[in-house]
Predicted model as a PDB file, atoms N, CA, C, CB and O in Angstrom, pLDDT in the B-factor column:
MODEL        1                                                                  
ATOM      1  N   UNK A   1      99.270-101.139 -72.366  1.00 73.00           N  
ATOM      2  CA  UNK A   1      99.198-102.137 -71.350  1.00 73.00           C  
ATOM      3  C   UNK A   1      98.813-103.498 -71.903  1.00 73.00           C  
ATOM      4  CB  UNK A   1      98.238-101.716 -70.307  1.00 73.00           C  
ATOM      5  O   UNK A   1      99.504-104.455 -71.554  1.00 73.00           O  
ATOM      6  N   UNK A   2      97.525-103.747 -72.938  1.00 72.00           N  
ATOM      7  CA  UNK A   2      97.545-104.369 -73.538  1.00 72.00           C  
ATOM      8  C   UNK A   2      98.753-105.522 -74.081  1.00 72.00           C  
ATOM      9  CB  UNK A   2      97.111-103.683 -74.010  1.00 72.00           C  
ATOM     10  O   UNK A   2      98.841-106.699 -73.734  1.00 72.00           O  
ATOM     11  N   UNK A   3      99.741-104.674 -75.160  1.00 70.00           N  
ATOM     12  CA  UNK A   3     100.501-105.501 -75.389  1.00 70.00           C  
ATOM     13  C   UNK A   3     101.397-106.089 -74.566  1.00 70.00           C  
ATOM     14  CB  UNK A   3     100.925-105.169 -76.136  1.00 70.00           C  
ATOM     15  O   UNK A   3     101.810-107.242 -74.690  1.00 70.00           O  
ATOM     16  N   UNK A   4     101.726-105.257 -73.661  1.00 73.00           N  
ATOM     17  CA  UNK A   4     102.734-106.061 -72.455  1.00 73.00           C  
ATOM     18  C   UNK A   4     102.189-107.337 -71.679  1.00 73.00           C  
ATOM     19  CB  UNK A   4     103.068-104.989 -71.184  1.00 73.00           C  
ATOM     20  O   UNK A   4     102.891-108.234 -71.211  1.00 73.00           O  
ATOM     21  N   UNK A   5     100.989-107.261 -71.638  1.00 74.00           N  
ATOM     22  CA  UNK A   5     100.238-108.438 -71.219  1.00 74.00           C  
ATOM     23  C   UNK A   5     100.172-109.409 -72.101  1.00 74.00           C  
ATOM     24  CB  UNK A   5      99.005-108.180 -70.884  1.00 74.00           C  
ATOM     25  O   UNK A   5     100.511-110.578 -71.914  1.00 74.00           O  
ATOM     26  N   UNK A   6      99.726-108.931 -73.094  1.00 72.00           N  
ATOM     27  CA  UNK A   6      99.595-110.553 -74.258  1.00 72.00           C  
ATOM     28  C   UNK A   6     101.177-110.222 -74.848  1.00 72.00           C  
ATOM     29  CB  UNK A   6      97.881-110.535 -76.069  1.00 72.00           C  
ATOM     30  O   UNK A   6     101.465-111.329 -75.303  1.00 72.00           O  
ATOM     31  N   UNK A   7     101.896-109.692 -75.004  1.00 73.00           N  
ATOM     32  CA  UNK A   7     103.158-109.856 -75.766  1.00 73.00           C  
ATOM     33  C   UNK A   7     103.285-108.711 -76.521  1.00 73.00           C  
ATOM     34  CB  UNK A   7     103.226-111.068 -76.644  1.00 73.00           C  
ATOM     35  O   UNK A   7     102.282-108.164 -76.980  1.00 73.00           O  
ATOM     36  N   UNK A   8     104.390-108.283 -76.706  1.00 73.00           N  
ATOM     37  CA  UNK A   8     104.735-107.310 -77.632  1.00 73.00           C  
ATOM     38  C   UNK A   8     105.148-108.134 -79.181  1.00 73.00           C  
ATOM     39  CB  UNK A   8     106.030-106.402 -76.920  1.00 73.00           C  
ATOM     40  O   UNK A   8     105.874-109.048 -79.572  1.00 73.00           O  
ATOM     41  N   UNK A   9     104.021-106.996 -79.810  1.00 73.00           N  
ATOM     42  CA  UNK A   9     104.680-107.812 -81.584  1.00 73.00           C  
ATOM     43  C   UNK A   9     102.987-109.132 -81.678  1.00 73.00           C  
ATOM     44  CB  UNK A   9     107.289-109.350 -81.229  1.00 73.00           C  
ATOM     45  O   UNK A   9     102.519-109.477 -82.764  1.00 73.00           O  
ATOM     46  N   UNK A  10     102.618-109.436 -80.809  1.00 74.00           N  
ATOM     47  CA  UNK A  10     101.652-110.770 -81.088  1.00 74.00           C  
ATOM     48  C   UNK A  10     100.195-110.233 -81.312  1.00 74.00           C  
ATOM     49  CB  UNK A  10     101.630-111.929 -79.688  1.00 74.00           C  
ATOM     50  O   UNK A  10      99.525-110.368 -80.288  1.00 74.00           O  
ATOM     51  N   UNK A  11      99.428-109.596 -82.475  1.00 79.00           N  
ATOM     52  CA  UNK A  11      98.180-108.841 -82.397  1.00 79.00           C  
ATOM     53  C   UNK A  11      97.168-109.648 -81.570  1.00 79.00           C  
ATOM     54  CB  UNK A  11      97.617-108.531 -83.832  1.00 79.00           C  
ATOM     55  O   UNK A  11      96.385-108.923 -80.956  1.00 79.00           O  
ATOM     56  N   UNK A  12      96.970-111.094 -81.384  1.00 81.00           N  
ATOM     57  CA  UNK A  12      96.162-112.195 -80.705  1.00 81.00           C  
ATOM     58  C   UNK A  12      96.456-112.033 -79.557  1.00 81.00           C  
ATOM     59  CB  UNK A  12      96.344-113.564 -81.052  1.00 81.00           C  
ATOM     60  O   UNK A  12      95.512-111.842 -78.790  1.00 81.00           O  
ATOM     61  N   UNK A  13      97.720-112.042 -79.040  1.00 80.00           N  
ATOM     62  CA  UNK A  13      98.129-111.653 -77.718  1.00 80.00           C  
ATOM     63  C   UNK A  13      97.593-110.145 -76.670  1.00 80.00           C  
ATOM     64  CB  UNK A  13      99.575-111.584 -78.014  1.00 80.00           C  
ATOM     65  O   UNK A  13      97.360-110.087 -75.462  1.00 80.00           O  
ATOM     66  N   UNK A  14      97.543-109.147 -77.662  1.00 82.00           N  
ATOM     67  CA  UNK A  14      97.323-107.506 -77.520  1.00 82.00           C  
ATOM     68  C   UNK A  14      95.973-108.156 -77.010  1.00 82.00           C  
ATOM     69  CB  UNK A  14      97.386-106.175 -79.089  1.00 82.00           C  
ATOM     70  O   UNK A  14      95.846-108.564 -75.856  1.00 82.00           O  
ATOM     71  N   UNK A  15      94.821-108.228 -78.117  1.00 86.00           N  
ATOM     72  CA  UNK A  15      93.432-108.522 -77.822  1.00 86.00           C  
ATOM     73  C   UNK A  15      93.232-109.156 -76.491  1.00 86.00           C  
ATOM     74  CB  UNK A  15      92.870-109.390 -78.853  1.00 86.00           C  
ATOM     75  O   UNK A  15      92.674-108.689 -75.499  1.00 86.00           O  
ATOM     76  N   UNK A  16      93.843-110.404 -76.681  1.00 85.00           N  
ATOM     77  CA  UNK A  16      93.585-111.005 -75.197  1.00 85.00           C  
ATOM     78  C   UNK A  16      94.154-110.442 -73.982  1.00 85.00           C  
ATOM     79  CB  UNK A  16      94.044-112.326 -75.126  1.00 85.00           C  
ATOM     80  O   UNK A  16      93.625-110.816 -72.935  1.00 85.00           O  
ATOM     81  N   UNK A  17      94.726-109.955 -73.934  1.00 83.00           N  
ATOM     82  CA  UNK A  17      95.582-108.771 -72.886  1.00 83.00           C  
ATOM     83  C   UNK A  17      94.834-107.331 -72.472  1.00 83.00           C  
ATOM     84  CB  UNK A  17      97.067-108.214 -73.748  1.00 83.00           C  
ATOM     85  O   UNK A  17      94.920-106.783 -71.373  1.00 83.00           O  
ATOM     86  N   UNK A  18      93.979-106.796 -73.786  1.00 85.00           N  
ATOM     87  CA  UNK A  18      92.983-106.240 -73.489  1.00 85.00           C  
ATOM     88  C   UNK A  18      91.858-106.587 -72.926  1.00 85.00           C  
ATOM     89  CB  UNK A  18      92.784-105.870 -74.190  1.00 85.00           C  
ATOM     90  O   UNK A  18      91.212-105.931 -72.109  1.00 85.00           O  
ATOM     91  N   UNK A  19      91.579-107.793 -73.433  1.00 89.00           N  
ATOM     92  CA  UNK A  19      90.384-107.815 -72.720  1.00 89.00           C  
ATOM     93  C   UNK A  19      90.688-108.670 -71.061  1.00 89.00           C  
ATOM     94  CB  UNK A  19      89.206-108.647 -73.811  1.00 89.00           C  
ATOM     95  O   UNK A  19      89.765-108.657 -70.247  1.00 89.00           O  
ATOM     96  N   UNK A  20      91.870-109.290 -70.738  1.00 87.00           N  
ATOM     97  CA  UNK A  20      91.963-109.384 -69.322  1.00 87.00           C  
ATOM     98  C   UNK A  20      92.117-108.092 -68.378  1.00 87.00           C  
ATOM     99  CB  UNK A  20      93.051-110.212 -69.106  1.00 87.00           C  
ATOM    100  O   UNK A  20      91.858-107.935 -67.185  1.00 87.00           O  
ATOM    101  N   UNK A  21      92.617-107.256 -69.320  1.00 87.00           N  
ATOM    102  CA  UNK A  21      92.944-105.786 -68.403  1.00 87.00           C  
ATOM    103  C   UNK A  21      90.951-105.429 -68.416  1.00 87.00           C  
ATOM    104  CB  UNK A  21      94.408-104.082 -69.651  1.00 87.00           C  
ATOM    105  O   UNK A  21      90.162-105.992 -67.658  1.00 87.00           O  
ATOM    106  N   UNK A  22      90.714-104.779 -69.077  1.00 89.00           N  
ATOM    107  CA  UNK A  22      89.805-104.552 -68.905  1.00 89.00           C  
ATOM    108  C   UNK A  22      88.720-105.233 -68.103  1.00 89.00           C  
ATOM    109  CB  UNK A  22      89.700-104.371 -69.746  1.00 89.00           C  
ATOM    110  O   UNK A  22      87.878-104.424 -67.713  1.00 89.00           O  
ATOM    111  N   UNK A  23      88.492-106.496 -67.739  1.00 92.00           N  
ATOM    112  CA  UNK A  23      87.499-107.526 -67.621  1.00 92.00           C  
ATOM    113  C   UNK A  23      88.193-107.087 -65.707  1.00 92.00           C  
ATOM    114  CB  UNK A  23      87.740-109.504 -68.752  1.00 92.00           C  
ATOM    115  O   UNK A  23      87.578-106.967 -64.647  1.00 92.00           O  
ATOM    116  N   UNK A  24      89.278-107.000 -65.953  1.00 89.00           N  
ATOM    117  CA  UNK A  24      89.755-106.907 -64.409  1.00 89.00           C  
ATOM    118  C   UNK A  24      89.778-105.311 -63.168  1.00 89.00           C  
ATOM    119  CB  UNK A  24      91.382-107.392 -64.645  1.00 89.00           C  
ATOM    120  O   UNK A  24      89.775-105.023 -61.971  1.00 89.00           O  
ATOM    121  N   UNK A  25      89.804-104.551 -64.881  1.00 90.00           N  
ATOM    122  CA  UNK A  25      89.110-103.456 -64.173  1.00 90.00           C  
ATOM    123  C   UNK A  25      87.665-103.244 -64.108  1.00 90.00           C  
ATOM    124  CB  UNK A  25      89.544-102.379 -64.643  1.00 90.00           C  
ATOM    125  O   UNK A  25      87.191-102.539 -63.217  1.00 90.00           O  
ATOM    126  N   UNK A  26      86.938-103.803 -64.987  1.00 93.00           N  
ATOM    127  CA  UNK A  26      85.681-103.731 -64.668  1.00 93.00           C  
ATOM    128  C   UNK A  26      85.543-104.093 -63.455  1.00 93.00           C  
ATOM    129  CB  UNK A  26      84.924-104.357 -65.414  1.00 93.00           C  
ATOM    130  O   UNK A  26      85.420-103.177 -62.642  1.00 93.00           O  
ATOM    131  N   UNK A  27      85.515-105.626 -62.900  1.00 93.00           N  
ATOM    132  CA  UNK A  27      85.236-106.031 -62.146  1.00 93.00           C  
ATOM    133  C   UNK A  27      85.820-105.926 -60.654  1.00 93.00           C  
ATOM    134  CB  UNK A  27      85.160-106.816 -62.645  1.00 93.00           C  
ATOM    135  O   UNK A  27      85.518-106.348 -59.537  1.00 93.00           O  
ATOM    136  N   UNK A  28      86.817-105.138 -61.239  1.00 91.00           N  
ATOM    137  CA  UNK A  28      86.873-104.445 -59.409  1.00 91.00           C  
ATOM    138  C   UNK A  28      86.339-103.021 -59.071  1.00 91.00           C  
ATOM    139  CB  UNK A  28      88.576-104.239 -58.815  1.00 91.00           C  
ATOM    140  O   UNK A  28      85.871-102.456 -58.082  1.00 91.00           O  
ATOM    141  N   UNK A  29      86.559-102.789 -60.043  1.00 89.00           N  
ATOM    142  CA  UNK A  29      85.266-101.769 -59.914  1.00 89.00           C  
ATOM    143  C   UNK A  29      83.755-101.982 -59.729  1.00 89.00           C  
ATOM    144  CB  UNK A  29      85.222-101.099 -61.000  1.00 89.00           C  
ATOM    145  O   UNK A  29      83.197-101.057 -59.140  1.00 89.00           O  
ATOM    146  N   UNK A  30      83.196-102.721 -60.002  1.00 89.00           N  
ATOM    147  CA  UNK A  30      81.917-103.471 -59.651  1.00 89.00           C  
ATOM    148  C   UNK A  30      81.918-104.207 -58.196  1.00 89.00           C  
ATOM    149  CB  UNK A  30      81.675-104.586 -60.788  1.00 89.00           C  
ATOM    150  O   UNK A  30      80.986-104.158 -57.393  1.00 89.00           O  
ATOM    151  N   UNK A  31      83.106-104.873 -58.022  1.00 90.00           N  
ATOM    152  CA  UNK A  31      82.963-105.659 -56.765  1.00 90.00           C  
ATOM    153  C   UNK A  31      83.847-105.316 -55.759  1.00 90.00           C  
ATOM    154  CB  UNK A  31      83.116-107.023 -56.973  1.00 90.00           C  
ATOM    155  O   UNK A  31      83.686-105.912 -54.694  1.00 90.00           O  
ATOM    156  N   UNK A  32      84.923-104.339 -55.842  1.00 88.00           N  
ATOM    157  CA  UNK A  32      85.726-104.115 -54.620  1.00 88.00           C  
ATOM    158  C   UNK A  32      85.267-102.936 -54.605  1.00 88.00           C  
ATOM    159  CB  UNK A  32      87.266-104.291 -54.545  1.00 88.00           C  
ATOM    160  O   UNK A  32      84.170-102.749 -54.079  1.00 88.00           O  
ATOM    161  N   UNK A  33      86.035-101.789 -55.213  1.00 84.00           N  
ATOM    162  CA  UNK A  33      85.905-100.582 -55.679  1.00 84.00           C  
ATOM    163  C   UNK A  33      86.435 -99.592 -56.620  1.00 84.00           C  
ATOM    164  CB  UNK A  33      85.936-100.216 -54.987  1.00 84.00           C  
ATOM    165  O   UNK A  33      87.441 -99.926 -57.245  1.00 84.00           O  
ATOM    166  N   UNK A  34      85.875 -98.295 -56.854  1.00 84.00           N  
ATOM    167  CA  UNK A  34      86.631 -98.210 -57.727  1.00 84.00           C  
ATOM    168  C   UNK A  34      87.804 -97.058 -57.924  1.00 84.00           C  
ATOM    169  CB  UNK A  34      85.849 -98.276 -58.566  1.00 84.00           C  
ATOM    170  O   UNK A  34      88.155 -96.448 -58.934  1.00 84.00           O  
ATOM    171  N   UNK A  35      88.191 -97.013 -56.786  1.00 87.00           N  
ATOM    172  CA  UNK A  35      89.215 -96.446 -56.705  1.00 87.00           C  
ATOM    173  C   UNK A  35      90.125 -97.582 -56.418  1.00 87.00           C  
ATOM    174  CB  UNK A  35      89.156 -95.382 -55.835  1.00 87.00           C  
ATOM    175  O   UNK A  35      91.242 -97.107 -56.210  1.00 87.00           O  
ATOM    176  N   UNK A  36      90.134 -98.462 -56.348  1.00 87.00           N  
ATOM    177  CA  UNK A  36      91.477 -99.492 -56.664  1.00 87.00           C  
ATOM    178  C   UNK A  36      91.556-100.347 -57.742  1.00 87.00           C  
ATOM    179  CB  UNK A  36      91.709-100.444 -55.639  1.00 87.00           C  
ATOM    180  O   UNK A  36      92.171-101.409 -57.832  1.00 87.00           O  
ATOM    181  N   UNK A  37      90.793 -99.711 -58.642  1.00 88.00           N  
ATOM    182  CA  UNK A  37      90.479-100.657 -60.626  1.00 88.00           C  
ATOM    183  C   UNK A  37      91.950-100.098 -60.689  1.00 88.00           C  
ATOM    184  CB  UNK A  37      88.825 -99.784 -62.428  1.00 88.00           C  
ATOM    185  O   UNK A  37      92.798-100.991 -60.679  1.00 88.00           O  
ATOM    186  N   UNK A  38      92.426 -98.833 -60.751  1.00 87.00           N  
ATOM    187  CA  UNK A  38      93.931 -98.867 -61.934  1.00 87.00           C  
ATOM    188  C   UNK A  38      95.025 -99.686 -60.792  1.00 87.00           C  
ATOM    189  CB  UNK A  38      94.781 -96.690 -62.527  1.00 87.00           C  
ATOM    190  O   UNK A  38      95.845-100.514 -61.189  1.00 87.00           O  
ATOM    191  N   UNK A  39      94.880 -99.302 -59.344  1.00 90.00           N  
ATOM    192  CA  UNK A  39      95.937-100.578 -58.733  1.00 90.00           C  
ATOM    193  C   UNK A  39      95.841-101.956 -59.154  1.00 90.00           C  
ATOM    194  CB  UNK A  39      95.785-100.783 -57.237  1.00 90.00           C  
ATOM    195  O   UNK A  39      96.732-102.806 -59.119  1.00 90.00           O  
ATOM    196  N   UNK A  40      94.476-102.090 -59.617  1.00 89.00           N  
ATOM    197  CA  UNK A  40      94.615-104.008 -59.962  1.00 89.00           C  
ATOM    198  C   UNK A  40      95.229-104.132 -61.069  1.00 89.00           C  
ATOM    199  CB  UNK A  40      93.149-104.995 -60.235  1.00 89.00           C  
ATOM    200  O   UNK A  40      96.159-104.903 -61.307  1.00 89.00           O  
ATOM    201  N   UNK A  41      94.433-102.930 -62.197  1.00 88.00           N  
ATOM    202  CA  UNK A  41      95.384-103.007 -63.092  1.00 88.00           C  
ATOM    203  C   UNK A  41      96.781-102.745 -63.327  1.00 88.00           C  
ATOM    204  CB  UNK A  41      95.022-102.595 -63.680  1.00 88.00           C  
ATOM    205  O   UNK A  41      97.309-103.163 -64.358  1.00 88.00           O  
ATOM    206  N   UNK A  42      97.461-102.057 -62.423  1.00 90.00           N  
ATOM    207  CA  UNK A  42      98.728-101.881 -62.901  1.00 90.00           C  
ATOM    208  C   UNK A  42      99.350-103.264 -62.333  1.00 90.00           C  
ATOM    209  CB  UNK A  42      99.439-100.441 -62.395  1.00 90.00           C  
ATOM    210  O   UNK A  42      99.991-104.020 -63.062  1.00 90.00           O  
ATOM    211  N   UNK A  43      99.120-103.505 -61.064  1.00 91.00           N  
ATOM    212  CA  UNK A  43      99.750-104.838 -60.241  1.00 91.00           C  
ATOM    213  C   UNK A  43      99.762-106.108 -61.249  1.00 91.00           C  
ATOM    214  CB  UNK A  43      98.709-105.285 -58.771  1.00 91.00           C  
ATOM    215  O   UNK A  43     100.754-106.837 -61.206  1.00 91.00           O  
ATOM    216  N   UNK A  44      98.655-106.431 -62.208  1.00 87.00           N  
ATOM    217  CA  UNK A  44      98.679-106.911 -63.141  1.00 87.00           C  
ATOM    218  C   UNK A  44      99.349-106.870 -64.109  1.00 87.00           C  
ATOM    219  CB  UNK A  44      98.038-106.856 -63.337  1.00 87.00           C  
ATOM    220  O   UNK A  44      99.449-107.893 -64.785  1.00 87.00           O  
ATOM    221  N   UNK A  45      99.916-105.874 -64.432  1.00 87.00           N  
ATOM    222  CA  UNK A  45     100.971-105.456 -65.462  1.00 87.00           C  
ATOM    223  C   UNK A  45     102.363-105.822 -64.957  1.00 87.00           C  
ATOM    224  CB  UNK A  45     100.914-103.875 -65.756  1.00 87.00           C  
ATOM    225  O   UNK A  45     103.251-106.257 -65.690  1.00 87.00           O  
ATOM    226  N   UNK A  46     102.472-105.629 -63.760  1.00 88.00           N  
ATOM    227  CA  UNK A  46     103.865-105.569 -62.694  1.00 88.00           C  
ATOM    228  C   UNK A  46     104.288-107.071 -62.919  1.00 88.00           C  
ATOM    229  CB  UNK A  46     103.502-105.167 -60.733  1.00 88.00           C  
ATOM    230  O   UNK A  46     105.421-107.481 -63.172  1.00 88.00           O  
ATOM    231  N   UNK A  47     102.797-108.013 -62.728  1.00 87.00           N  
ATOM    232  CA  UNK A  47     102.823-108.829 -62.162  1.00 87.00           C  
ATOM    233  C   UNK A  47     103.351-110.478 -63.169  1.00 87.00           C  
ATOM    234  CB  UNK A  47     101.530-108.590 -61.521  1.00 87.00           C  
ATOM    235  O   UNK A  47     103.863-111.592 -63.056  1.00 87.00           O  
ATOM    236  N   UNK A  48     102.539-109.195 -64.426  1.00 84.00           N  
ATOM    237  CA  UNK A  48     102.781-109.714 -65.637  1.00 84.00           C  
ATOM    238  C   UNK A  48     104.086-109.977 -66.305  1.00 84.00           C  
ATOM    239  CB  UNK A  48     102.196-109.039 -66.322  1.00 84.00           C  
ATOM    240  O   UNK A  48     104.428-110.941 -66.990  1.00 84.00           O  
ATOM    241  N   UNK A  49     104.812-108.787 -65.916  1.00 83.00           N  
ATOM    242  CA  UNK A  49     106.274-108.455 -66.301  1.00 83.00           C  
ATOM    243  C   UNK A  49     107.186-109.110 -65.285  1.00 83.00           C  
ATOM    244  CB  UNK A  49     106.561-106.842 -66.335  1.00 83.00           C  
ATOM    245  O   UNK A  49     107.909-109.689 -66.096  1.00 83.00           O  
ATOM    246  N   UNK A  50     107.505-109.325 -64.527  1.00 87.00           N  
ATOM    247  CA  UNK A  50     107.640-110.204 -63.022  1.00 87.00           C  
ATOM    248  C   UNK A  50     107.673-111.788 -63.571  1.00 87.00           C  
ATOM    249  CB  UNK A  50     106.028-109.919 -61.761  1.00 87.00           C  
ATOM    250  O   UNK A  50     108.748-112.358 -63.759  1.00 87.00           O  
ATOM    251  N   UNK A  51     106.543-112.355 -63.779  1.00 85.00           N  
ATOM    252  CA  UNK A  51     106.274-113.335 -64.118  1.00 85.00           C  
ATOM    253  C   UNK A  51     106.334-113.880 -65.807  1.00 85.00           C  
ATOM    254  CB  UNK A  51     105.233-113.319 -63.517  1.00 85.00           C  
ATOM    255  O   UNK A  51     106.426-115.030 -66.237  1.00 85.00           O  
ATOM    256  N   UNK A  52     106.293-113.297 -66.135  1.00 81.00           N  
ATOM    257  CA  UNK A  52     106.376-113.934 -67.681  1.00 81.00           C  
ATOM    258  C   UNK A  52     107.075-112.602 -68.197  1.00 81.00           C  
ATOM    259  CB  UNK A  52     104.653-114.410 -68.603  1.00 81.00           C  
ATOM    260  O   UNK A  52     106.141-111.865 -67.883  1.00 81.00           O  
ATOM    261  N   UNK A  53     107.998-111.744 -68.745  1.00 77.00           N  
ATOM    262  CA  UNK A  53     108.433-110.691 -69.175  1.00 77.00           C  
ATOM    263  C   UNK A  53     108.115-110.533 -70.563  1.00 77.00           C  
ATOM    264  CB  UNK A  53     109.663-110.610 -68.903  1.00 77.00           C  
ATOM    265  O   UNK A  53     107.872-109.495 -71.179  1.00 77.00           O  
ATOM    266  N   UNK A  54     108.160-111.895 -71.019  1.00 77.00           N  
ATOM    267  CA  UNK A  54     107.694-111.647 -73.202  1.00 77.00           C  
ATOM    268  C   UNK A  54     106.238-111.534 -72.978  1.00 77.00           C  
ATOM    269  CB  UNK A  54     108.039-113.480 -74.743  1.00 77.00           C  
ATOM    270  O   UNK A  54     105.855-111.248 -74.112  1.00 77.00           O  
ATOM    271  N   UNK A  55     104.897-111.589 -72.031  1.00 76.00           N  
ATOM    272  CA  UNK A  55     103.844-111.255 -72.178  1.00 76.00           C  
ATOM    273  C   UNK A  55     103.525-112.972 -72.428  1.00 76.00           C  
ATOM    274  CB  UNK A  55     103.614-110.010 -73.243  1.00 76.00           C  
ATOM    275  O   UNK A  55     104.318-113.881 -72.673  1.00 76.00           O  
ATOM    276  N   UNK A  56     101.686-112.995 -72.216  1.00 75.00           N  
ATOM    277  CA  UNK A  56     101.321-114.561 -72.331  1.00 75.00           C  
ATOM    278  C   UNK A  56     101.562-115.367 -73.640  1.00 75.00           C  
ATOM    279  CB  UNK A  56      99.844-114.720 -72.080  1.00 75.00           C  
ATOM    280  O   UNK A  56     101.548-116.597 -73.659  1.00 75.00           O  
ATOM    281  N   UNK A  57     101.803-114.519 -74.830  1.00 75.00           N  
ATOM    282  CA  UNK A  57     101.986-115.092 -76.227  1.00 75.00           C  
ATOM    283  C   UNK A  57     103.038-114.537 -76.565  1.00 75.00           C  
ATOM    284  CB  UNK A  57     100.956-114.896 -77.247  1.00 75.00           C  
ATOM    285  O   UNK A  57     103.270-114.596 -77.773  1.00 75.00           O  
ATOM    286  N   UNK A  58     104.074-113.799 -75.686  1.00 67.00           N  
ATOM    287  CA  UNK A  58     105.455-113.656 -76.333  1.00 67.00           C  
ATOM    288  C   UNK A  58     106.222-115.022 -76.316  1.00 67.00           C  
ATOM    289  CB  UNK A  58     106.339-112.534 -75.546  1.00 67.00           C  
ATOM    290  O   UNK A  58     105.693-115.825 -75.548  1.00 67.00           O  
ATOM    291  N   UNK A  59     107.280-115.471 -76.935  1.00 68.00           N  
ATOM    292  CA  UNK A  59     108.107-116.240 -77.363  1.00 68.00           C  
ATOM    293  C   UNK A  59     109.351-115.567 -76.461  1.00 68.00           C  
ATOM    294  CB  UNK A  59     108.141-116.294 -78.976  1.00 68.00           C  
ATOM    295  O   UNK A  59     109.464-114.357 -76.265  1.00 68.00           O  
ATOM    296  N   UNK A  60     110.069-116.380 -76.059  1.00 65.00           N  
ATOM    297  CA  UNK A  60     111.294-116.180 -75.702  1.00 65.00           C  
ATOM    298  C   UNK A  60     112.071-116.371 -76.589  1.00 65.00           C  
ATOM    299  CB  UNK A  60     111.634-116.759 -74.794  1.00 65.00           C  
ATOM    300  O   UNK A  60     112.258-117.348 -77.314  1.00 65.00           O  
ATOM    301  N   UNK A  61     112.734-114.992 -76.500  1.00 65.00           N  
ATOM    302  CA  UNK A  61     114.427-115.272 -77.715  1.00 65.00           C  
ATOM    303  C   UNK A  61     115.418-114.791 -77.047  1.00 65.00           C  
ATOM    304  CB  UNK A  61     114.621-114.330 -79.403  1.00 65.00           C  
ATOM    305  O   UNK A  61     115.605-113.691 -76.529  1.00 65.00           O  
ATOM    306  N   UNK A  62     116.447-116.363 -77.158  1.00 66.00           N  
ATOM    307  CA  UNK A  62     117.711-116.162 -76.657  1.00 66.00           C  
ATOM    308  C   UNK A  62     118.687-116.378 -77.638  1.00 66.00           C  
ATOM    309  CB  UNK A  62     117.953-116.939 -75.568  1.00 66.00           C  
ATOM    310  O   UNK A  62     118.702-117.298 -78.456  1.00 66.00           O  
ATOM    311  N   UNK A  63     119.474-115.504 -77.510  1.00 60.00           N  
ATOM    312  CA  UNK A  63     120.881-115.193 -78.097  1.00 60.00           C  
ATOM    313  C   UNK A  63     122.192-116.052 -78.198  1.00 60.00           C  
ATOM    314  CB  UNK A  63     121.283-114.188 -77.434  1.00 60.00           C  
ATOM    315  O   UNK A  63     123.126-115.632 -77.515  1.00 60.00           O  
ATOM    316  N   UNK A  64     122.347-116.838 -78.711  1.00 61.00           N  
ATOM    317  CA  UNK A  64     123.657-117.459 -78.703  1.00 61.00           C  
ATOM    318  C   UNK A  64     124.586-116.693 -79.151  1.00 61.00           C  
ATOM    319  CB  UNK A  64     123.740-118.572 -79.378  1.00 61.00           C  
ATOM    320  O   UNK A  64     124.710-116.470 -80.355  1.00 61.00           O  
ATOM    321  N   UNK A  65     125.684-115.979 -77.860  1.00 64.00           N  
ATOM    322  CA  UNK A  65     126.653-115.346 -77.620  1.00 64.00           C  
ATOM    323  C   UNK A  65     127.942-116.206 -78.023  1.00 64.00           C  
ATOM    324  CB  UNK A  65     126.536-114.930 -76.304  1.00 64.00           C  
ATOM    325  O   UNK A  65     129.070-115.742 -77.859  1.00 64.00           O  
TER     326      UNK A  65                                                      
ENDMDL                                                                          
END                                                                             
């Protein structure tokens, strides 16, 4: 989950992707509950892929066909 968040291929990216996943399940688990920590986290992942697909430090590469 990690890398899909910070980027696939970017080790700086992974880290920081870990620690938003995590920081986000902690804290809904602390403050909402915690039976909806892996929904935040996955929606985050969804949301991630949805919105940015190369992850926050992937690079876009396009193909000249």
């Amino acid at each position: 989950g990690a890398a899909v968040v910070g980027g696939v291929g970017v080790r700086p990216g992974a880290v920081v992707g870990g620690i938003l996943l995590g920081l986000a399940g902690v804290l809904t688990a602390g403050f909402i509950s915690s039976q909806m920590r892996d929904f935040v986290v996955f929606a985050l992942l969804i949301a991630t892929l949805i919105i940015k697909p190369s992850g926050l430090f992937g690079r876009d590469i396009r193909d000249k066909v």
